[in-house]
VOBA-1610 file (N, C-alpha, C; in pm, whole numbers, padded with zeros to 5 digits, always signed):
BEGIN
Unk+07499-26463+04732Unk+07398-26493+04632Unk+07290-26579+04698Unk+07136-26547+04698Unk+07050-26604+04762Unk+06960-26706+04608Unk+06966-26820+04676Unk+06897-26927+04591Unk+06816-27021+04671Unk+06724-26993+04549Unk+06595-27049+04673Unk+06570-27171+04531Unk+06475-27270+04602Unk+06485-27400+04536Unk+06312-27442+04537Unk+06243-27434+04455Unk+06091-27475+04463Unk+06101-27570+04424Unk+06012-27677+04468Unk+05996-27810+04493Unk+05848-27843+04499Unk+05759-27871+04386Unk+05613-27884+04350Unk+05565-27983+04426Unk+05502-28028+04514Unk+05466-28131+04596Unk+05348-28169+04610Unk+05248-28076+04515Unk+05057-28078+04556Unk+04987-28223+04474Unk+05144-28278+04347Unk+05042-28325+04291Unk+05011-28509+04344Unk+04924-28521+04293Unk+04791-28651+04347Unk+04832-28759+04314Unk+04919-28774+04173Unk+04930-28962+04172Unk+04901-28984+04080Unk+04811-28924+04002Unk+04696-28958+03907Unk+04752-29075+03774Unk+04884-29006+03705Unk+04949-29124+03608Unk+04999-29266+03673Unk+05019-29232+03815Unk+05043-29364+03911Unk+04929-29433+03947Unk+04746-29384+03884Unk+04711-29401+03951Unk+04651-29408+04109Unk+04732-29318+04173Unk+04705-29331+04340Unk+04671-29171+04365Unk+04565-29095+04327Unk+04522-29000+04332Unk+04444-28958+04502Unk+04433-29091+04562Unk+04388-29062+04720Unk+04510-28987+04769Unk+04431-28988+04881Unk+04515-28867+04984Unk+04612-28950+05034Unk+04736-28898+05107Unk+04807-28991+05226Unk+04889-29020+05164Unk+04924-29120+05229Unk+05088-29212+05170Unk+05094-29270+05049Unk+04903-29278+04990Unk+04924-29315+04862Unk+04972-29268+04744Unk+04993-29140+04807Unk+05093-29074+04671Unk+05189-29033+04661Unk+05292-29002+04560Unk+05435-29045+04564Unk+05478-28963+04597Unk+05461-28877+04655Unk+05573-28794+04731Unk+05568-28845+04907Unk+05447-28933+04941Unk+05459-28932+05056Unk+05522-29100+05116Unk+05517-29144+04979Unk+05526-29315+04961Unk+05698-29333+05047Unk+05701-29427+05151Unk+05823-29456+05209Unk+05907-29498+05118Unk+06071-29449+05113Unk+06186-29472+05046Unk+06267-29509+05194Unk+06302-29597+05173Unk+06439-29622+05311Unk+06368-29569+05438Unk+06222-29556+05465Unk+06181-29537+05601Unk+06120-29405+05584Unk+06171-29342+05468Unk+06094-29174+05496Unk+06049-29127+05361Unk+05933-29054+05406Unk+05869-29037+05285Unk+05979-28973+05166Unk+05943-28945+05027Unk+06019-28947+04898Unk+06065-28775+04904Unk+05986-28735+04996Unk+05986-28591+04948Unk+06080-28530+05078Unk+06093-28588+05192Unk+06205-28555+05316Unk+06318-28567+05190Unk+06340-28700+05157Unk+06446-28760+05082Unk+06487-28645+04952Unk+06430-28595+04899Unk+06431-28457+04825Unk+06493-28332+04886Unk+06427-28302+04981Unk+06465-28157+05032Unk+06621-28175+05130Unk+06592-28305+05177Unk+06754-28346+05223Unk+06865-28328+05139Unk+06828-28308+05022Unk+06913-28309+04899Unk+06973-28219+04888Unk+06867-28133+04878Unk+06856-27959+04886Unk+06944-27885+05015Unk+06941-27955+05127Unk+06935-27930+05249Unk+07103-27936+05239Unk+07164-28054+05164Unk+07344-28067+05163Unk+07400-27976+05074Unk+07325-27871+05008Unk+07365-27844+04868Unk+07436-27686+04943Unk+07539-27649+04966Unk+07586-27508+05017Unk+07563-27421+04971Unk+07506-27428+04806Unk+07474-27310+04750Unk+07332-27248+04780Unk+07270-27365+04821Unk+07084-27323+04852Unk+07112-27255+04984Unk+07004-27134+04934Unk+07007-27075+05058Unk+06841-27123+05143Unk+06760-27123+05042Unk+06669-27190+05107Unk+06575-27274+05031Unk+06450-27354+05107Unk+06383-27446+05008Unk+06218-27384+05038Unk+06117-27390+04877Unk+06024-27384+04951Unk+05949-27480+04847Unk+05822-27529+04941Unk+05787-27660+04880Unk+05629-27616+04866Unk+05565-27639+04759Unk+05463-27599+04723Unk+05382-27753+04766Unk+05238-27725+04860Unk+05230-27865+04891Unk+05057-27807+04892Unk+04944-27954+04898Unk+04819-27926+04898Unk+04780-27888+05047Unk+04672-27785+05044Unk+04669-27753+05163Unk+04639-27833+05304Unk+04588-27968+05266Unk+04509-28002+05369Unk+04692-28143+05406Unk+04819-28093+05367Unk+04954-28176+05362Unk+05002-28071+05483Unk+04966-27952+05445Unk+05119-27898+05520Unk+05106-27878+05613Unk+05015-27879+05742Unk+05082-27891+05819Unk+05166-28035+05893Unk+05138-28125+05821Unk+05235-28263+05840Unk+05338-28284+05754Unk+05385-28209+05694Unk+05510-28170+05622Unk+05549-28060+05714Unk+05538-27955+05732Unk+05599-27913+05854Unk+05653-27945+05950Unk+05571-28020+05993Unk+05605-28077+06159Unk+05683-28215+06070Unk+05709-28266+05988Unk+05799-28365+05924Unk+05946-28280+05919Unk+05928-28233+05876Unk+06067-28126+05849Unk+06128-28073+05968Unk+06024-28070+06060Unk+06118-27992+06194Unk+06168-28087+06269Unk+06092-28210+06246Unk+06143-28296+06308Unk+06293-28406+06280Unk+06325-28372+06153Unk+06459-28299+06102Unk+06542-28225+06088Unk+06534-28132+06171Unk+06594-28033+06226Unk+06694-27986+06094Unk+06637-27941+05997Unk+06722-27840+05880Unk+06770-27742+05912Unk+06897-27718+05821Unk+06986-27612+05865Unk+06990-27513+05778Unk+06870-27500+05729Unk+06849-27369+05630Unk+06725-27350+05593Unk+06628-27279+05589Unk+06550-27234+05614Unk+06439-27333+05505Unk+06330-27376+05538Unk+06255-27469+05431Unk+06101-27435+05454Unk+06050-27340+05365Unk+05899-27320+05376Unk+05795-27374+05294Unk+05677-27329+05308Unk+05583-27418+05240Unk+05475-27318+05218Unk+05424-27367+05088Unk+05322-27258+05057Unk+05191-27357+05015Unk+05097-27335+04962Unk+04992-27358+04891Unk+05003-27408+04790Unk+05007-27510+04691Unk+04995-27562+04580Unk+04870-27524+04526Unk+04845-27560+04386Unk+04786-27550+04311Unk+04717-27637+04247Unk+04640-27667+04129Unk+04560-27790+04097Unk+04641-27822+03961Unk+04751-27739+03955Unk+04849-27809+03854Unk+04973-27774+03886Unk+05088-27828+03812Unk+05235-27839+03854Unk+05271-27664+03835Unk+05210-27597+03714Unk+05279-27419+03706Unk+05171-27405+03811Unk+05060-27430+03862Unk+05011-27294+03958Unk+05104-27356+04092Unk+05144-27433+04112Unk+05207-27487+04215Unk+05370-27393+04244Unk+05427-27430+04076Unk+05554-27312+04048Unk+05522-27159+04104Unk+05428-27103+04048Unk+05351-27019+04061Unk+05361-26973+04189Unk+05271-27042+04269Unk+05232-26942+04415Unk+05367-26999+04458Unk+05468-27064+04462Unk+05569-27058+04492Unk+05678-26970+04492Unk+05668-26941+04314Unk+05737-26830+04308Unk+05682-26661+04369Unk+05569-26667+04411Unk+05503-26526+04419Unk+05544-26532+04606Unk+05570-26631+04669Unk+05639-26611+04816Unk+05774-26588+04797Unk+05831-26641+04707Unk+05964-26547+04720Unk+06010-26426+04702Unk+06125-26368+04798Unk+06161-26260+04804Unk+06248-26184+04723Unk+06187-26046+04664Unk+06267-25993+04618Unk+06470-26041+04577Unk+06506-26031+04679Unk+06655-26063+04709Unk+06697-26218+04656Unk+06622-26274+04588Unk+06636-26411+04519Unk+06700-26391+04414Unk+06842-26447+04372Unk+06944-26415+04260Unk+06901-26565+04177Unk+06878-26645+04191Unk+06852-26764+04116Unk+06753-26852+04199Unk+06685-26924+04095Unk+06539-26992+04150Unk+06513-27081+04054Unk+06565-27240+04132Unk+06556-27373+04088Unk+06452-27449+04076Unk+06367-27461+04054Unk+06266-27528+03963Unk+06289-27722+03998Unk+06260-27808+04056Unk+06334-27954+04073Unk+06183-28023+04150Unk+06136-28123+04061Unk+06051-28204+04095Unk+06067-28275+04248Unk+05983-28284+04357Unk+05994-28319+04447Unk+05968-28448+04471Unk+05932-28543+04386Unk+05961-28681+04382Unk+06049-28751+04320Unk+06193-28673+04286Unk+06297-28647+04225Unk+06410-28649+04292Unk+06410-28776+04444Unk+06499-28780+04516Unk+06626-28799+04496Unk+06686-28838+04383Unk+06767-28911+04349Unk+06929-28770+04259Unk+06874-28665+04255Unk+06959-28560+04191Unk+07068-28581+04281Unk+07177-28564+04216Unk+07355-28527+04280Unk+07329-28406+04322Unk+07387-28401+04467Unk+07433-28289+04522Unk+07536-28189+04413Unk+07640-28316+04393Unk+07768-28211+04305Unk+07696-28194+04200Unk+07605-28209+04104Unk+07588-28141+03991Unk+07460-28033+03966Unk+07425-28028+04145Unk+07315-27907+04181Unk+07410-27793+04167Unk+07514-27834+04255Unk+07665-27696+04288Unk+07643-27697+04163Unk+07680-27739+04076Unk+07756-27713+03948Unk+07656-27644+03839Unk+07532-27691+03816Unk+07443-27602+03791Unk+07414-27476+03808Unk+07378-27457+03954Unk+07413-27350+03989Unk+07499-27240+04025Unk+07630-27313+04011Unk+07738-27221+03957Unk+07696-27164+03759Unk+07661-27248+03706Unk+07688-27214+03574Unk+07576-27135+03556Unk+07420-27114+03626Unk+07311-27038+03587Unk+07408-26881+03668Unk+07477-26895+03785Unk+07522-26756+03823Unk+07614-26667+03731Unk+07657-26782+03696Unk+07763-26675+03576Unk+07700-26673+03413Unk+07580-26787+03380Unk+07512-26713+03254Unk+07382-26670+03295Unk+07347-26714+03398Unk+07207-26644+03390Unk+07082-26779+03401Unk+07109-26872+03325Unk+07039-26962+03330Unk+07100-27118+03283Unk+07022-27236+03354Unk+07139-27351+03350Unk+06980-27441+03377Unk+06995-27591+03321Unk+06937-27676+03293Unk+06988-27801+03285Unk+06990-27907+03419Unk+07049-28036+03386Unk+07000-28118+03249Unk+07116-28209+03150Unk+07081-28237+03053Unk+07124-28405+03147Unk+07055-28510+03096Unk+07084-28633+03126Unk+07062-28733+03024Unk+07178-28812+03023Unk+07150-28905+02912Unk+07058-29023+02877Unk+06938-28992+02852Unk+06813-29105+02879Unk+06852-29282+02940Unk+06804-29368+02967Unk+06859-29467+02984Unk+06780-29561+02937Unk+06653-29485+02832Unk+06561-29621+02795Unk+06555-29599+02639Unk+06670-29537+02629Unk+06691-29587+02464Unk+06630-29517+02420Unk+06596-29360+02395Unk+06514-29271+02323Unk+06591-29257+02204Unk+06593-29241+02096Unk+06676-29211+01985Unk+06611-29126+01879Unk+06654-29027+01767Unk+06632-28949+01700Unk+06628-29039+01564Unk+06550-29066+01483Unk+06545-29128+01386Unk+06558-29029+01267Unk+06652-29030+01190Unk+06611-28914+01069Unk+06618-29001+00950Unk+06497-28932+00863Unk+06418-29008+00757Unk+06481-28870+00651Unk+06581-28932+00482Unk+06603-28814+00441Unk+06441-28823+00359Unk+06447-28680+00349Unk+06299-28632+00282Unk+06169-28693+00329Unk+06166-28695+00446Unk+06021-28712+00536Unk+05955-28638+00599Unk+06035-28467+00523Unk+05958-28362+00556Unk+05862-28341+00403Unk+05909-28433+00307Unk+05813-28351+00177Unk+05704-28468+00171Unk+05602-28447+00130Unk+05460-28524+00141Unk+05482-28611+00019Unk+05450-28753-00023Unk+05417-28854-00065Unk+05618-28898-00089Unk+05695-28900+00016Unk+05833-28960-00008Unk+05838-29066+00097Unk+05914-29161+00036Unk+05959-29281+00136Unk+06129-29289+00138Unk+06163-29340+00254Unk+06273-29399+00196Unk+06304-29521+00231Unk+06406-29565+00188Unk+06450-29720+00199Unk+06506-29738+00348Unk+06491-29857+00409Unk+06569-29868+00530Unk+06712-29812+00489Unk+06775-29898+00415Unk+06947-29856+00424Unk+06947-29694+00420Unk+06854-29599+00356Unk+06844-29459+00423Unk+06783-29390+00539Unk+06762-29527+00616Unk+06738-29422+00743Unk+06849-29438+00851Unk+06867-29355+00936Unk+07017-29310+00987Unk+06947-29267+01151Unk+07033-29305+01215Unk+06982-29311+01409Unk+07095-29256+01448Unk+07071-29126+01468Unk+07156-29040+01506Unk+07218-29059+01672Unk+07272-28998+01764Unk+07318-29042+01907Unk+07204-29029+02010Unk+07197-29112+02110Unk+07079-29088+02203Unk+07036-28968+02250Unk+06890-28894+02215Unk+06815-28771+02293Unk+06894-28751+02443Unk+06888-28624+02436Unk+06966-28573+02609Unk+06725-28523+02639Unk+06742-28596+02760Unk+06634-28575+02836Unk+06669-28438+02973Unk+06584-28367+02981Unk+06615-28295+03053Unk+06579-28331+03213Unk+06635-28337+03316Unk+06571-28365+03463Unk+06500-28257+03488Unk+06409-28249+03607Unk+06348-28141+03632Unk+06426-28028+03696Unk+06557-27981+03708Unk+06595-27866+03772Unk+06634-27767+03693Unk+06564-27689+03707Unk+06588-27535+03620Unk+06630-27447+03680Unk+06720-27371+03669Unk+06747-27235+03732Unk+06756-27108+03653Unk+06676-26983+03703Unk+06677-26868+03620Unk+06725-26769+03714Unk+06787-26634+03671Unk+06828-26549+03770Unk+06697-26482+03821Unk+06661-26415+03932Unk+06566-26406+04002Unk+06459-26240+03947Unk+06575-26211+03852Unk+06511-26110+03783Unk+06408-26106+03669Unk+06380-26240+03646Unk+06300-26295+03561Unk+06169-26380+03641Unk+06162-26335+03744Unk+06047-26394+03837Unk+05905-26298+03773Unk+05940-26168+03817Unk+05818-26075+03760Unk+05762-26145+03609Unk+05882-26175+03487Unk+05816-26251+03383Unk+05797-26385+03385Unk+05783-26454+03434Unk+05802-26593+03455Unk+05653-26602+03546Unk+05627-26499+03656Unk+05501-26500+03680Unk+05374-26464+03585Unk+05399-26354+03508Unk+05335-26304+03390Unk+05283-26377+03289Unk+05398-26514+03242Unk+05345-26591+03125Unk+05284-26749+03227Unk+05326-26735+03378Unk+05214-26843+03399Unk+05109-26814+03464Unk+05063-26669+03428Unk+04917-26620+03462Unk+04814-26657+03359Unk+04922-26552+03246Unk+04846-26499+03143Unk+04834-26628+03024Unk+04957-26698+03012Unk+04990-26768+02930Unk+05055-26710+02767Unk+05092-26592+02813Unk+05173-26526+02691Unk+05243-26425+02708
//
């Protein structure tokens, strides 16, 4: 089973603020000595099920992400394409370099160093046998579902002692996996947008 792993890397900083070029933005920002985004694909790089990685990056990055990567000597194949001026055209020309022979295709933010190896396996065991799989994670800043009874009908209130805080929101991380036969549509609705 061939699984390839896109990894969005073009974008600028901009909610951080640090929209310049270079180290000022967070994928290139040092973690433990190396930029955030080695620290990513290393991830990728332990995972036995990936067969390969490709990293969607701005053009005037890759060839110093290249020569970063080789100089890490990976043991499975890690390419790089063209990014885009947003995170889907980035998905996008990512997904349009992959090959036919792609059975599943992971979707995982590249300033997102921090994912478990074991629950990439495990993901991607569970998208191979349904088809599609989505890490769920349990928020850690207290998101909660508030339900108000009858605060769907217009001019109702209710009393505190009726409002009810159901169990903490599951936030999703960025890794998605779909089987690779859904690339042709998956390119289609982030052309067209429908």
């Amino acid at each position: 089973m061939k699984v390839s792993v896109i990894l969005p890397a073009a974008g600028l900083g901009t909610r951080m603020g640090r929209e310049k070029s270079g180290t000022s933005r967070k994928q290139f920002m040092l973690l433990d000595g190396a930029p955030i985004l080695l620290h990513t694909i290393r991830k990728f790089l332990h995972c036995s099920s990936v067969s390969e990685i490709v990293v969607a990056l701005r053009q005037e990055d890759l060839d110093w992400a290249r020569g970063l990567v080789h100089q890490d000597h990976p043991n499975k194949p890690v390419r790089f394409v063209e990014g885009g001026d947003s995170r889907q055209q980035s998905v996008e020309n990512a997904l349009a370099a992959l090959t036919a022979e792609t059975d599943l295709v992971a979707v995982h933010d590249a300033v997102r160093p921090f994912i478990d190896s074991e629950l990439v396996e495990k993901v991607i065991a569970e998208a191979a046998k349904s088809g599609a799989a989505i890490v769920g994670i349990v928020p850690i800043d207290g998101n909660k579902l508030i339900l108000i009874p009858g605060a769907m009908h217009s001019g109702t209130s209710a009393a505190v002692s009726d409002i009810s805080i159901a169990n903490a929101l599951r936030q999703t991380s960025a890794a998605l996996l779909n089987r690779g036969q859904t690339i042709p549509r998956l390119q289609e609705i982030l052309s067209t947008g429908t």
